[in-house]
N, C-alpha and C positions, 0 to 999 in steps of 0.2 A: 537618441534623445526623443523626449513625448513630442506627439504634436500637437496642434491646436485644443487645450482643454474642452471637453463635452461636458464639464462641468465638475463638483467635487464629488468625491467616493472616498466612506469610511469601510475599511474592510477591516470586520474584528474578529482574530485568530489568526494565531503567527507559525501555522502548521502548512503540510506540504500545499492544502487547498488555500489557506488564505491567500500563503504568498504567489501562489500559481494564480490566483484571481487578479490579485495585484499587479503581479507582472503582466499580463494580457491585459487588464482595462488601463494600465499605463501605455500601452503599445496604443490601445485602440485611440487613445486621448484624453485619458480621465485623469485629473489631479487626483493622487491617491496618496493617501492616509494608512497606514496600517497601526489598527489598535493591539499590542500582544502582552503578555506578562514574560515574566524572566523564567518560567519554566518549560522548555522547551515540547513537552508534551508525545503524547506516541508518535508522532514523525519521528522525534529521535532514537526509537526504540523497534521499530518497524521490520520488517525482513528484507523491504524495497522488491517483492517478486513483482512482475507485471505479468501474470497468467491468467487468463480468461477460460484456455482450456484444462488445465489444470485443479480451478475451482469449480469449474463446471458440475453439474449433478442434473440427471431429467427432473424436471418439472421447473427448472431455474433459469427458464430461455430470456428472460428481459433483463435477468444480471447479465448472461453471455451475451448478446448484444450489445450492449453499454461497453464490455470489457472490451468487446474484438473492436467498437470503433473508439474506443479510451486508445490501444493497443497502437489502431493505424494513427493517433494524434501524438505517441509518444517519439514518431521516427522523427516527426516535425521540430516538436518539445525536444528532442535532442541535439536540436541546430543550434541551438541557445543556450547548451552547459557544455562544460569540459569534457570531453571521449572517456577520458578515464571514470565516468561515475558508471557507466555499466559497466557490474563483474559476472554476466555472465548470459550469452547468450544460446537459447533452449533449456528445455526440463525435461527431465527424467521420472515419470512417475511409474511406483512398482508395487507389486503385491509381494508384501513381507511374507507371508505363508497361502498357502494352498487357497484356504478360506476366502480370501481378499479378491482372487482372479475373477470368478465373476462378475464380480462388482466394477471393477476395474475396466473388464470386457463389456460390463453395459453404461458407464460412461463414453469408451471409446468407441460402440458402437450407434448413442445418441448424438457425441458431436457429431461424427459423419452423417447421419440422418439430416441432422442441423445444414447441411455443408459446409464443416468444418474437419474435414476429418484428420486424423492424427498416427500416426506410427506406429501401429501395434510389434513390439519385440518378444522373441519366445527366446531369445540369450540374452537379458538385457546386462549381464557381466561384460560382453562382449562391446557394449558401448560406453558401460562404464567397471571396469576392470576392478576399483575399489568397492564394490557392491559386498557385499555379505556371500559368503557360499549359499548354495540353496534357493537365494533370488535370481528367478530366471523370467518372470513375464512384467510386462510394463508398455508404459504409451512413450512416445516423443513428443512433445509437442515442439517443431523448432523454430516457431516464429516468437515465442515467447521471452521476454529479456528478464534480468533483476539488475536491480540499480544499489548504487550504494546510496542509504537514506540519508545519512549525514551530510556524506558528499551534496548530493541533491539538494537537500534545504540548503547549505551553507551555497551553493551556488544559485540559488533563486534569491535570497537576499541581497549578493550581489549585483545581478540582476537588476533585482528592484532600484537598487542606491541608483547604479546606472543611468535610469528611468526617471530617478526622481522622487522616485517612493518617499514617503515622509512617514516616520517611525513616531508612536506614543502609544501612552501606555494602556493598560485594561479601561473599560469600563463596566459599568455594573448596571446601566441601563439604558435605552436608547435616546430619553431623552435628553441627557449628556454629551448625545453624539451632533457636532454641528458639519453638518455635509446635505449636500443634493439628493447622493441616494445611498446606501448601507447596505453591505452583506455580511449575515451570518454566518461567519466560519470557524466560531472556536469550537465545534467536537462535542464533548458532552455538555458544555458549559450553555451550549446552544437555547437550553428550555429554559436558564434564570432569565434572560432576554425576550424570550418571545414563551410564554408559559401554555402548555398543552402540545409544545413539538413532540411525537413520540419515539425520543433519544433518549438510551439509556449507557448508561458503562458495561464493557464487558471487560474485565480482566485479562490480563494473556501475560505472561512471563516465556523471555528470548533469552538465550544464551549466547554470550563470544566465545567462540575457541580462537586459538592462536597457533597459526601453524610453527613447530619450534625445531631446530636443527637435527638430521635425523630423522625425521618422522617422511609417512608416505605424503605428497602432495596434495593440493587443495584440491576438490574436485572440478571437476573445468563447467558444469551445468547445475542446474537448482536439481536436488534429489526431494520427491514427496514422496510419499506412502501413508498406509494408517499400523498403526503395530499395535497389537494387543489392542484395539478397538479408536485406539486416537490418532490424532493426524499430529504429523510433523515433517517437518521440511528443513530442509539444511542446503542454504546460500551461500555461494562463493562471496568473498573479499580476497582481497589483494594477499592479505595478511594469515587467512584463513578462513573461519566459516560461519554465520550466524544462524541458529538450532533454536526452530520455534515450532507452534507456540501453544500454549496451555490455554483455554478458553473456559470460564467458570463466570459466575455473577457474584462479586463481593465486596459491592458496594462501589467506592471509591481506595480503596486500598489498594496501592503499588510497591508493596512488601514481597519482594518473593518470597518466597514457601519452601522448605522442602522437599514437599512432596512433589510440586512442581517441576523442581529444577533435577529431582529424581529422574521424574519421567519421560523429560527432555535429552536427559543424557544417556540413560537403558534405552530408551528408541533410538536415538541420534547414531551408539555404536553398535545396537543391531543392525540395523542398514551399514552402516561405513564400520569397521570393527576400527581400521586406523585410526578414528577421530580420542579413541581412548590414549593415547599419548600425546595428543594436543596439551595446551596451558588452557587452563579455565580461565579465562580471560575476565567478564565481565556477567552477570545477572543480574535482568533489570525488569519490569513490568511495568507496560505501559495499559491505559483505559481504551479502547476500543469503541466511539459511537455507533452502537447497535438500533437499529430500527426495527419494527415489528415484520415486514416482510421484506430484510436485509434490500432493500432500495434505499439507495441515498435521498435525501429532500433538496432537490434543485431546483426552484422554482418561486414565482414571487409570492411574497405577503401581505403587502400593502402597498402602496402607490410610489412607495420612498424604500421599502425593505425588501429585499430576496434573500433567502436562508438556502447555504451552500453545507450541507452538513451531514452526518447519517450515514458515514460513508462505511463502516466498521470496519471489515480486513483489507479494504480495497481501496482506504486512502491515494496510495501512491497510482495505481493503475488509475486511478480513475477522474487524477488530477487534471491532464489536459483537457479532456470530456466536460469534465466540471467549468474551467474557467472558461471554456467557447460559451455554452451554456448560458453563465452567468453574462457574460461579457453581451451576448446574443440580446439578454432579457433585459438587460440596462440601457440600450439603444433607441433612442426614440425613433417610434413610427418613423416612416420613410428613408428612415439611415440605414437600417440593415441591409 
């Protein structure tokens, strides 16, 4: 149960960060409000990886940062959902063809620079057995988890109930909003609210497969690589495995594509040849808030506003990070 209110908080956006805010400023003491609309948004659509060295790239050390202590806040963040929403702890990242190993070799030889360093394998079949013939080099990274995204939100709302959360719906501008203080957290919708944020949509189309009787097993770790020049990754669930993601700028359109869902699948069983007798279960696309130097905007706006938002591929990693954060920046002088 909350304790003593520090006063009222509207948090608008019903995705993995609103309700992660939510849920933390209800712990710390805030009567909390959350504004959402009925479309569940890319949290539902998500891959749930939580990899900081896996996205890593030189010249990207303040996203790695964020990621590795997002990372340490997620063991916490896991005290307070169900065991069963991580499906899968460690990745496996690998070079599809010959071309790729370098590149691969100077990632993993910049996290270790970083002090981070990661696994380098020269059989990486030998760790994971369902590999493609031919792929033999790749990193580990094993502190890295993926969660199930659905699971997750569906357990942060209840959460929230728990807490006391109080549920209503969109709004469309802030002065609508009656509360103490307000955070920005609905994703792209973030700039009709606060105009000049620079949040844009990125597209990305994910695939379900469905593991079905007969077939080779789920893989037990997140599998990355780039194939023919694109990235894709394929995430354990319980049931089988989610193959993302296409990244393009097309507006607001969450129509997958063919050619999309092409090239998720020709990658998906280059890497895994098994996943070609899966069920195509489900394709979806969700908007991705993208920012101009992939930094999320965590930080206040006005005296009354903090915009929580701009998280693009790193929503779910970067949840717990985010609601400290927020929660941090809402506390008046002398409290924290």
């Amino acid at each position: 149960m909350p304790g003593p209110s520090l006063g009222s908080l509207a948090v608008i956006g019903g995705g993995v960060i609103g309700l992660s805010v939510a849920m933390q400023a209800a712990r710390a003491g805030w009567s909390v409000r959350v504004h959402r609309t009925a479309d569940p948004g890319a949290s539902w659509v998500a891959g749930g990886m939580l990899a900081p060295h896996s996205e890593g790239w030189p010249g990207e050390e303040q996203q790695l940062r964020l990621g590795l202590r997002s990372l340490e806040l997620w063991h916490d963040f896991l005290v307070r959902l169900p065991t069963d929403v991580v499906t899968a702890r460690e990745s496996l990242v690998v070079a599809a063809d010959r071309a790729d190993v370098a590149d691969l070799r100077t990632v993993a030889d910049w996290l270790t620079a970083q002090g981070h360093p990661v696994i380098w394998e020269s059989a990486a079949r030998e760790v994971e057995p369902l590999l493609a013939a031919g792929i033999r080099h790749g990193f580990r990274a094993p502190t890295e988890l993926a969660v199930d995204n659905r699971a997750v939100v569906t357990a942060l709302i209840t959460a929230c109930e728990e807490l006391e959360v109080e549920w209503a719906g969109p709004v469309v501008a802030l002065d609508q909003v009656a509360a103490d203080a307000v955070v920005i957290a609905n994703g792209i919708d973030a700039p009709a609210l606060w105009p000049g944020l620079p949040i844009r949509p990125v597209k990305g189309e994910v695939l379900r497969l469905r593991w079905r009787k007969g077939c080779l097993p789920v893989p037990q770790r997140v599998i990355r690589a780039r194939v023919h020049g694109r990235q894709v990754y394929l995430v354990p669930r319980r049931d089988g495995v989610v193959v993302g993601a296409t990244q393009y700028e097309h507006g607001r359109d969450t129509a997958p594509v063919v050619s999309g869902v092409r090239d998720l699948l020709d990658d998906a069983c280059a890497l895994v040849p098994a996943l070609g007798e899966y069920e195509l279960a489900e394709c979806g696309a969700g908007l991705r808030p993208m920012t101009p130097d992939n930094l999320p905007l965590v930080r206040r706006l006005d005296e009354r506003t903090v915009i929580a938002a701009g998280h693009g591929r790193n929503g779910f990693l970067l949840a717990p990070w985010t609601a400290e954060q927020v929660v941090s920046e809402l506390l008046p002088v002398g409290v924290q």
